[in-house]
N, CA, C and O atoms as CSV, one atom per row, in Angstrom:
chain,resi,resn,atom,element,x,y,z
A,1,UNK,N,N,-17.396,-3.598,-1.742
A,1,UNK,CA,C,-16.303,-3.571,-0.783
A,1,UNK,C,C,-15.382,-4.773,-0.954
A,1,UNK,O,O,-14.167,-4.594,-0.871
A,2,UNK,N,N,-16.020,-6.325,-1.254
A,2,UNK,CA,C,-15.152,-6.797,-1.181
A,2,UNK,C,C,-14.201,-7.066,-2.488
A,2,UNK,O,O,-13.069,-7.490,-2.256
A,3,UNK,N,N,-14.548,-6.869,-3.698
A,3,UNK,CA,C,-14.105,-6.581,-4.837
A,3,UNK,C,C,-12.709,-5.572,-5.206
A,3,UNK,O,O,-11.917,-5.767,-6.128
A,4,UNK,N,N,-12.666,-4.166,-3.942
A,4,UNK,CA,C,-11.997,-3.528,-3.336
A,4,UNK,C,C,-10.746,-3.723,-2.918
A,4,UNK,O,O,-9.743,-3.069,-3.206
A,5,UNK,N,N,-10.940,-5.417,-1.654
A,5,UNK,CA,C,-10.088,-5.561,-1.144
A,5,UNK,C,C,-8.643,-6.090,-1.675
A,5,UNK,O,O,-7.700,-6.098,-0.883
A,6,UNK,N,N,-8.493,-6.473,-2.840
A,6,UNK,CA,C,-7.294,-6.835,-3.436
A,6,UNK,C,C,-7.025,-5.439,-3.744
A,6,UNK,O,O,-5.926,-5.282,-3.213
A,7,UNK,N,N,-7.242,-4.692,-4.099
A,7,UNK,CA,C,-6.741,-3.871,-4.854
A,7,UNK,C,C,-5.791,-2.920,-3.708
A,7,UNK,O,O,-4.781,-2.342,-4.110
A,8,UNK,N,N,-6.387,-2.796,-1.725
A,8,UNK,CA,C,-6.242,-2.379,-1.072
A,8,UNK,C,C,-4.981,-3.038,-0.578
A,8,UNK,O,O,-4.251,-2.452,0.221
A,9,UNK,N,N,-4.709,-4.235,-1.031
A,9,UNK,CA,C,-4.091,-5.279,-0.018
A,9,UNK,C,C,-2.751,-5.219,-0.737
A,9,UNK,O,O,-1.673,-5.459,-0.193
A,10,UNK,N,N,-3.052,-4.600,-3.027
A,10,UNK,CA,C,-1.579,-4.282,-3.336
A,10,UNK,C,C,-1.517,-3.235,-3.411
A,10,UNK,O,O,-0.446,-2.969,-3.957
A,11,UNK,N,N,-2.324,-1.930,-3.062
A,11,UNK,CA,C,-1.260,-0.908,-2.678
A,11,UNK,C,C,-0.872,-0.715,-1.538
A,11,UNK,O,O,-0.162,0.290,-1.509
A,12,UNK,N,N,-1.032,-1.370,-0.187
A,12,UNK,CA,C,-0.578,-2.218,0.421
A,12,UNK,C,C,1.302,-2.108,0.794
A,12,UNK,O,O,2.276,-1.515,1.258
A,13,UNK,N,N,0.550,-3.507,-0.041
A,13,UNK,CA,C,2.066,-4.026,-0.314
A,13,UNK,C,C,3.179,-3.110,-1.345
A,13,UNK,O,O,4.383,-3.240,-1.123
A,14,UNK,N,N,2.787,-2.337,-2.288
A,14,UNK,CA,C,3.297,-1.453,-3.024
A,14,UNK,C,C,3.937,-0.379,-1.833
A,14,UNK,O,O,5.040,0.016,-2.209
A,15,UNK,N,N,3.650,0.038,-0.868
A,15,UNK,CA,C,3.575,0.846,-0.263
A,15,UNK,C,C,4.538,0.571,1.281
A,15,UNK,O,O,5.057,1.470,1.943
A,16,UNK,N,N,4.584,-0.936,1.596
A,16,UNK,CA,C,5.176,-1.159,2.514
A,16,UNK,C,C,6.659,-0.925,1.704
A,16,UNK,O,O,7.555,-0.147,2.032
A,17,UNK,N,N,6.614,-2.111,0.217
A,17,UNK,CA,C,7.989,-2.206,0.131
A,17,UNK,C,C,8.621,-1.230,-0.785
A,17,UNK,O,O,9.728,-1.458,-1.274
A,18,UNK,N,N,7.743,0.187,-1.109
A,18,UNK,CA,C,8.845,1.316,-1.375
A,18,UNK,C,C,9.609,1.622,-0.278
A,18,UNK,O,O,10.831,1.755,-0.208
A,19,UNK,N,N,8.176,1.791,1.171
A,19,UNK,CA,C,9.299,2.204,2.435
A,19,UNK,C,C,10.524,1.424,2.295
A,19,UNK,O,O,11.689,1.808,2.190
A,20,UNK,N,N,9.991,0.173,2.315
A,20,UNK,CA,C,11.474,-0.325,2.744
A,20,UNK,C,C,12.438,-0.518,2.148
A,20,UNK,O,O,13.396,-1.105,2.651
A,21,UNK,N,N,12.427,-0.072,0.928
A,21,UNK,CA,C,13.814,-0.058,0.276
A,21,UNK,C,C,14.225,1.244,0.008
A,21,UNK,O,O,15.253,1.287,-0.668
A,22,UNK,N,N,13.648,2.550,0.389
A,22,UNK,CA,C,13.623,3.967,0.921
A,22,UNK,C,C,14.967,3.595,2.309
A,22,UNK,O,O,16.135,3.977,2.375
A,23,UNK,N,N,14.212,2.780,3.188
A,23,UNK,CA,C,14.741,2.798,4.294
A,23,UNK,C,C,15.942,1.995,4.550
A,23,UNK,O,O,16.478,2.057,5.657
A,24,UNK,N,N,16.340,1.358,3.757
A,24,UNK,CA,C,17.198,-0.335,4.256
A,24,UNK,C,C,18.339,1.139,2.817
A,24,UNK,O,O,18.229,1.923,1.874
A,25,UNK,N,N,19.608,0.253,4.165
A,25,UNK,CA,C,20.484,1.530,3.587
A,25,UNK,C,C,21.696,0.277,3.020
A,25,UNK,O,O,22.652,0.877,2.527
A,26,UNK,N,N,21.863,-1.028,2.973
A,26,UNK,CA,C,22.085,-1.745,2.100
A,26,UNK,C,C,22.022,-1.793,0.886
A,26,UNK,O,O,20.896,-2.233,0.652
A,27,UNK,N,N,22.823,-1.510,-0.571
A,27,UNK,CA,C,22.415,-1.651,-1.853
A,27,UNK,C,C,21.930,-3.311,-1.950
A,27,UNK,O,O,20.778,-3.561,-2.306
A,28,UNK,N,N,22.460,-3.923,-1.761
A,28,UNK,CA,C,22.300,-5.698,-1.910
A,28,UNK,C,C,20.681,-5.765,-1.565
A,28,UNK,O,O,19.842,-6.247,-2.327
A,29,UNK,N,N,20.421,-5.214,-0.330
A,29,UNK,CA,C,18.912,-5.502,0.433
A,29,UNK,C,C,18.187,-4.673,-0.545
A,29,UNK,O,O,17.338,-5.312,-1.166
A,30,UNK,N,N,18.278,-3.537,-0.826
A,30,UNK,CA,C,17.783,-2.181,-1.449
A,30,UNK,C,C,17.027,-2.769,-3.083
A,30,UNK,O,O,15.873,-2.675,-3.498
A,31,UNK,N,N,18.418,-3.447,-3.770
A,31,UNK,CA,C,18.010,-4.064,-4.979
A,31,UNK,C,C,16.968,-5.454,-4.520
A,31,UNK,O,O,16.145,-5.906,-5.317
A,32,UNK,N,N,17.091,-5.817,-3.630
A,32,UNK,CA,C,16.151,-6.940,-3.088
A,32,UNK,C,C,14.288,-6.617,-2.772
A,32,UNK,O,O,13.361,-7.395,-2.991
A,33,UNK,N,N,14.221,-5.073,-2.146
A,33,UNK,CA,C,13.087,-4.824,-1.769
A,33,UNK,C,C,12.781,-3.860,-2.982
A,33,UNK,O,O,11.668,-3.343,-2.886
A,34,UNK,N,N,13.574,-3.458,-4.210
A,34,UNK,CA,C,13.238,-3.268,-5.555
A,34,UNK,C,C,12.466,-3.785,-6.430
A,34,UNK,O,O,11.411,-3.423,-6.952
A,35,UNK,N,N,13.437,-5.098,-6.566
A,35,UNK,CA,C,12.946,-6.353,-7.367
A,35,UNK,C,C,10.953,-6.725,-6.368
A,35,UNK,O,O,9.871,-6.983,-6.896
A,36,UNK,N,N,11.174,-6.630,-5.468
A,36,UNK,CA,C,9.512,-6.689,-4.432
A,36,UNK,C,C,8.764,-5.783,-4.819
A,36,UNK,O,O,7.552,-5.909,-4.995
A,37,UNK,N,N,9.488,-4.664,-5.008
A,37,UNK,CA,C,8.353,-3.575,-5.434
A,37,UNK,C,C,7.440,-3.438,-6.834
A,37,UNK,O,O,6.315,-3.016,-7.105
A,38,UNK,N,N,8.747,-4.132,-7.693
A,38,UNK,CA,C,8.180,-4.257,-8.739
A,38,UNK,C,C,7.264,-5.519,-8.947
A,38,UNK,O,O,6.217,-5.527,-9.595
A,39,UNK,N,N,7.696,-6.331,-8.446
A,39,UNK,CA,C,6.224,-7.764,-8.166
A,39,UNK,C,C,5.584,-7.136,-7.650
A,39,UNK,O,O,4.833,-6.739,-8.540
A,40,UNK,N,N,5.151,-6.501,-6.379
A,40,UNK,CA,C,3.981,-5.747,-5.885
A,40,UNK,C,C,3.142,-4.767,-6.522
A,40,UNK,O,O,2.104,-4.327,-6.028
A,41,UNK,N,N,3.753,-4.354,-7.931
A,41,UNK,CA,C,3.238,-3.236,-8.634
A,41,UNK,C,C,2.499,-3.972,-9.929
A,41,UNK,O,O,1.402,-3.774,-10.452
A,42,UNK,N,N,3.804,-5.109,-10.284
A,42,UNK,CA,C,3.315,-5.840,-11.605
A,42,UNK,C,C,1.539,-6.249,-11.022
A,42,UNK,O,O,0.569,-5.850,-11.666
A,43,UNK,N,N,1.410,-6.988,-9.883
A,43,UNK,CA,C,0.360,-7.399,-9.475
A,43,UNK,C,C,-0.823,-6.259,-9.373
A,43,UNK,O,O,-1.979,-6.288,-9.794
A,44,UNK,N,N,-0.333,-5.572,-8.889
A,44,UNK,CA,C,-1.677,-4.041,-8.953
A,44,UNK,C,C,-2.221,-4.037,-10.351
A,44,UNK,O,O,-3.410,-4.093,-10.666
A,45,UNK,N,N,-1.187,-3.963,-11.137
A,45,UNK,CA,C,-1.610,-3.605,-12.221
A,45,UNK,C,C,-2.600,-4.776,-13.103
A,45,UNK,O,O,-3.599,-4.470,-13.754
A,46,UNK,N,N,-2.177,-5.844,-12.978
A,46,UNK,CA,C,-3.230,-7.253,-13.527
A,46,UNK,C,C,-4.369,-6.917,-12.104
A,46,UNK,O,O,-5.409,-7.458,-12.482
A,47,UNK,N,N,-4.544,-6.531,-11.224
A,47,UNK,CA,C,-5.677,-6.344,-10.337
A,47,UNK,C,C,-6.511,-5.220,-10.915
A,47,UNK,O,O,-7.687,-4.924,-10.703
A,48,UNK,N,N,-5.438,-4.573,-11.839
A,48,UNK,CA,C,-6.459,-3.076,-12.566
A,48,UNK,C,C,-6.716,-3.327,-13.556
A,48,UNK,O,O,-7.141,-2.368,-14.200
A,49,UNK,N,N,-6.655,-4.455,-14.184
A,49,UNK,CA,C,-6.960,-5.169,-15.290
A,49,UNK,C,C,-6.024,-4.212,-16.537
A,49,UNK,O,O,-6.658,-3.684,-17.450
A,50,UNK,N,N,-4.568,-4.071,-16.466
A,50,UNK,CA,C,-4.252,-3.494,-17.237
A,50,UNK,C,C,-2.905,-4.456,-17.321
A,50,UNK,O,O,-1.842,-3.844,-17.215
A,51,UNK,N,N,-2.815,-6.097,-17.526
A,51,UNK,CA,C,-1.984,-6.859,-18.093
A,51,UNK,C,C,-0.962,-6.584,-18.866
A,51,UNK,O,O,0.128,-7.095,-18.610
A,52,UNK,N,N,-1.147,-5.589,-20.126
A,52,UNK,CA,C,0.135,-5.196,-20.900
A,52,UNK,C,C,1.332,-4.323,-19.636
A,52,UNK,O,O,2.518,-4.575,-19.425
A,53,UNK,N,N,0.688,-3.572,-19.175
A,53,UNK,CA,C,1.857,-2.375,-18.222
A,53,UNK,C,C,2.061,-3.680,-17.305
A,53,UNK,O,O,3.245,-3.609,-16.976
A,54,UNK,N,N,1.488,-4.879,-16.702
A,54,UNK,CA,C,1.842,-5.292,-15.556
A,54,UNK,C,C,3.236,-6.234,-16.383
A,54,UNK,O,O,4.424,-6.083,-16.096
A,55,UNK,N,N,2.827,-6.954,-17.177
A,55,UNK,CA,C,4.260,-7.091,-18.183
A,55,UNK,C,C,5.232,-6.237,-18.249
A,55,UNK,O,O,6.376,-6.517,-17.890
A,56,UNK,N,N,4.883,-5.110,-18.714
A,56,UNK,CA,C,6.272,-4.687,-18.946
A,56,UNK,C,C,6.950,-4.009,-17.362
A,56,UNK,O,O,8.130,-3.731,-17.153
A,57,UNK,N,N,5.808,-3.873,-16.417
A,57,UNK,CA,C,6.523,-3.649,-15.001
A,57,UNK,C,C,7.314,-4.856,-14.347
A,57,UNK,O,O,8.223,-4.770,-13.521
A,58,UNK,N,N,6.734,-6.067,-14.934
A,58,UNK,CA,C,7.646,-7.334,-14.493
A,58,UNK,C,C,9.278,-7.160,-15.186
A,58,UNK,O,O,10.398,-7.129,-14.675
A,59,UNK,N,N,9.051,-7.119,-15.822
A,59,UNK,CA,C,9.956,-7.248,-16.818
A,59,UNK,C,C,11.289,-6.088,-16.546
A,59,UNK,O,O,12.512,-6.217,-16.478
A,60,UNK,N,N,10.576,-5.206,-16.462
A,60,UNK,CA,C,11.928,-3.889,-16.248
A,60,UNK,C,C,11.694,-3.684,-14.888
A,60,UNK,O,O,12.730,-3.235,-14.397
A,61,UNK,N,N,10.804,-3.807,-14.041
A,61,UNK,CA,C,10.643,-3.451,-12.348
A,61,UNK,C,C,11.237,-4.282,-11.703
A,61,UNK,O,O,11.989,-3.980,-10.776
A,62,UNK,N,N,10.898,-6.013,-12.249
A,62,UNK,CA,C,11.565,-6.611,-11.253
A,62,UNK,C,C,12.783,-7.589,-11.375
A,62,UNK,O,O,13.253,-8.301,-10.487
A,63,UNK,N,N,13.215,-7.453,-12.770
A,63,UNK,CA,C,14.428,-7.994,-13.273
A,63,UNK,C,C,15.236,-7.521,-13.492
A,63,UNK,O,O,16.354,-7.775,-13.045
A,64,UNK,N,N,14.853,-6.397,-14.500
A,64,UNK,CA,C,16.232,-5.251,-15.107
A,64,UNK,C,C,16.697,-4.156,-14.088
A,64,UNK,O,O,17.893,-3.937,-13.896
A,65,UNK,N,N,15.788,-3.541,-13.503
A,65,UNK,CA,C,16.465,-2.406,-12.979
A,65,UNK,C,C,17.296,-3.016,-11.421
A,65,UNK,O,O,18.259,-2.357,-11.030
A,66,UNK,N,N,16.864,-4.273,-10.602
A,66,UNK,CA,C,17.835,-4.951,-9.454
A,66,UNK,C,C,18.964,-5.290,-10.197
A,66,UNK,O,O,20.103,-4.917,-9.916
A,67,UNK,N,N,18.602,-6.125,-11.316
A,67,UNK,CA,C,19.874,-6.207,-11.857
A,67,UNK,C,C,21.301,-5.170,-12.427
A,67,UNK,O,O,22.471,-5.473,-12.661
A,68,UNK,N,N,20.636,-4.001,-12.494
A,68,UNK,CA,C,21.756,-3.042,-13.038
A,68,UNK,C,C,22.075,-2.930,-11.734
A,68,UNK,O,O,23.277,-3.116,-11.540
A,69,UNK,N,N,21.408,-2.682,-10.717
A,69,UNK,CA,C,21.925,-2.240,-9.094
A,69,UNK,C,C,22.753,-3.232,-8.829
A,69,UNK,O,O,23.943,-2.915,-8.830
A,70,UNK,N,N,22.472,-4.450,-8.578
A,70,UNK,CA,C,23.340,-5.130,-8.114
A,70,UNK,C,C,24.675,-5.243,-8.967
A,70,UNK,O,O,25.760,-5.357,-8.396
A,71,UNK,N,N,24.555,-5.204,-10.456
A,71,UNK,CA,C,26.071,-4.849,-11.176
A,71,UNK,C,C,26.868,-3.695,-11.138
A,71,UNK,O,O,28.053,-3.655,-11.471
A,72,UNK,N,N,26.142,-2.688,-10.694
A,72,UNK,CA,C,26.570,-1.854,-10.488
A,72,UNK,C,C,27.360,-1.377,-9.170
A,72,UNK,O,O,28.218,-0.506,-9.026
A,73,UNK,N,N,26.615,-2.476,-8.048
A,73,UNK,CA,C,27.154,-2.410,-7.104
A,73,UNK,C,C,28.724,-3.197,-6.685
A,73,UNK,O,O,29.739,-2.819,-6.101
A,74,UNK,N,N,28.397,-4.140,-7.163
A,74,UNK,CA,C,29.329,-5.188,-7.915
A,74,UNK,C,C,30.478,-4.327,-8.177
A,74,UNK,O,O,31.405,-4.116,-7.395
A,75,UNK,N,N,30.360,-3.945,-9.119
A,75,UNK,CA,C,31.826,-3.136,-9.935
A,75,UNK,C,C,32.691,-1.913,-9.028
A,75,UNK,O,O,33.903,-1.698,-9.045
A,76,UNK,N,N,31.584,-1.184,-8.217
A,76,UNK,CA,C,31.988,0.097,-7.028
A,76,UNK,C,C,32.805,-1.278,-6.325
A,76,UNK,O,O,34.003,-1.445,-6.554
A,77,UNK,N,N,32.144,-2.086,-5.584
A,77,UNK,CA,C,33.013,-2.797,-4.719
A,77,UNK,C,C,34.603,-3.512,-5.240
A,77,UNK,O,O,35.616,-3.455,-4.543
A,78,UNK,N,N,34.533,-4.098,-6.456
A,78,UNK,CA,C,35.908,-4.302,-6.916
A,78,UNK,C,C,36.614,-3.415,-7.325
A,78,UNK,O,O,37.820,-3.624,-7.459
A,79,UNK,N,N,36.112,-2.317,-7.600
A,79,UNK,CA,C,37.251,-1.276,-7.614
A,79,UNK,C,C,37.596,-0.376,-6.481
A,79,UNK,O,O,38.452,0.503,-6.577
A,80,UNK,N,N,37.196,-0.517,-5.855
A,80,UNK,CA,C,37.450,-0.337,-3.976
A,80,UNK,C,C,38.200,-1.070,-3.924
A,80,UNK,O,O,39.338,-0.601,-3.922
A,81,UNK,N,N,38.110,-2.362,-3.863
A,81,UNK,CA,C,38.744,-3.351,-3.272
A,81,UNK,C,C,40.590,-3.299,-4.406
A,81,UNK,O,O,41.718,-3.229,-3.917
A,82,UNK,N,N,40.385,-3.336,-5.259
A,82,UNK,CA,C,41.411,-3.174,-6.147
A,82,UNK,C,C,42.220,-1.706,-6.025
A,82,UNK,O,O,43.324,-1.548,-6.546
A,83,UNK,N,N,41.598,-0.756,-5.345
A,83,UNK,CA,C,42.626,0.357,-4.968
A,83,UNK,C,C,42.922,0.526,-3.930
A,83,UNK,O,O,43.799,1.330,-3.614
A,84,UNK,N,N,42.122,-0.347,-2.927
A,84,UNK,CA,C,42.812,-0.962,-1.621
A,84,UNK,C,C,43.930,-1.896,-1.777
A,84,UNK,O,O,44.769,-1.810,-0.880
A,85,UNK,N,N,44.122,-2.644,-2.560
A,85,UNK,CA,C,45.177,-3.046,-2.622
A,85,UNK,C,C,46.773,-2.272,-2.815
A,85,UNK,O,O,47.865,-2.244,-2.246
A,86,UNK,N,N,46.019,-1.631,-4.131
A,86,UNK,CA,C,47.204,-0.653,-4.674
A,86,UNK,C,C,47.803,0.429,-3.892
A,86,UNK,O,O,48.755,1.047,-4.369
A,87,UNK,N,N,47.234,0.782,-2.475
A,87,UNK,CA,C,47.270,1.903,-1.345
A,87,UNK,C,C,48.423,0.897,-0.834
A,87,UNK,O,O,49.590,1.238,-0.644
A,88,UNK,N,N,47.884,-0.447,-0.636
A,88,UNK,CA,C,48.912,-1.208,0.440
A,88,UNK,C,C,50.738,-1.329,-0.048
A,88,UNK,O,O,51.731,-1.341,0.680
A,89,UNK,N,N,50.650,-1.387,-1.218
A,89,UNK,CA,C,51.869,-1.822,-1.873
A,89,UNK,C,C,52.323,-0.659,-2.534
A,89,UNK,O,O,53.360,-0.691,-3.198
């Protein structure tokens, strides 16, 4: 049982912070409880003793894929903002 309990405690945490980036209707927050999910997963996975996948879940879970969100979000907003302008004038 107690050998168990990590493993309980990250799916867990795997599990709180899909909800919450399911739920948080913010892209900024959204890519925030992303980047969490994927630390919460990288960690499961070194708890399952499977180190190579928890690498490459660090790596693309909790760096690359917030990061395309947030550039991506990035770019929707300046071009909003840049055809808001062009509406005014």
């Amino acid at each position: 049982m107690t050998g168990e309990l990590p493993v309980l405690l990250g799916l867990f945490l795997v599990a709180a912070a899909g909800t919450g980036a399911v739920l948080v209707r913010d892209p900024v927050r959204q890519s925030f409880l992303l980047s969490l999910l994927g630390l919460s997963l990288a960690t499961l996975f070194l708890l399952l003793q499977a180190p190579d996948v928890a690498l490459s879940q660090l790596a693309v879970g909790s760096a690359l894929t917030p990061l395309m969100v947030l550039l991506s979000v990035r770019k929707v907003r300046r071009k909003a903002r840049s055809e808001r302008r062009e509406e005014r004038e």
